[in-house]
C-alpha positions, 0 to 999 in steps of 0.5 A: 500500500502506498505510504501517502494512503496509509498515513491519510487512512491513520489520519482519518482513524485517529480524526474519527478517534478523537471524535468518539472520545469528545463525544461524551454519551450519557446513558438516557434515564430511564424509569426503572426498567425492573418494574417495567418488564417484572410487573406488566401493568394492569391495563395491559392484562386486562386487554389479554382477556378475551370476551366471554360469549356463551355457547354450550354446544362447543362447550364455552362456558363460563366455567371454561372460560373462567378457569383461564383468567382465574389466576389473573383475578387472584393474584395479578389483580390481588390489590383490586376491591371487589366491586373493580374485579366484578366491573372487569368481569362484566366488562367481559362479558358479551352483550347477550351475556351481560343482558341475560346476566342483569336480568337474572339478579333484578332488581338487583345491580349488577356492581352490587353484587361481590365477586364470588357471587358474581363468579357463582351465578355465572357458573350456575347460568352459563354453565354445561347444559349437558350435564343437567339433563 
């Protein structure tokens, strides 16, 4: 290699060097990222729970569908009332659901009602009707 190209290419290494070195940059702050990526937040699960539409003939039940989200209700919306968790549940359902649903417990109000309850008389409605006959 020609010695005029080598120096120009080392003066240019050095240039490019002396660049990186005088750019002093600081990492960006960020929030703390241990709660970020440990804890999802509530917003983001509650969108991971899919509608309940009821159709026994496929067996979609309440029951069925309940059983996936259970774990969710115990222990990721732990710190959540009861009267939060049962506006989530009905927010869930399907028009249809939810309509036949407030008609069954009138004159009572839906958000009225604890959790467990809530969870008990949907098992109860929109359970298997296979097994009842």
């Amino acid at each position: 290699m020609d010695p005029s190209k080598l120096e120009s290419l080392l003066k240019q290494q050095l240039k490019l060097i002396q660049m990186l070195t005088d750019i002093k940059v600081s990492p960006p702050t960020q929030p703390s990222i241990s709660n970020a990526t440990t804890t999802p937040s509530v917003d983001g699960i509650v969108n991971c729970i899919a509608e309940f539409h009821y159709d026994p003939d496929a067996n979609v039940t309440f029951d069925m569908w309940f059983r996936r989200y259970e774990d969710l209700f115990k222990f990721d919306f732990a710190n959540q009332d009861d009267a939060w968790k049962v506006r989530l549940l009905l927010r869930k359902l399907g028009a249809s659901e939810l309509d036949r649903y407030s008609n069954l417990i009138l004159p009572l109000n839906p958000c009225d009602r604890s959790f467990a309850d809530t969870v008990q008389t949907l098992g109860q409605h929109f359970g298997d009707k296979k097994s009842e006959k």
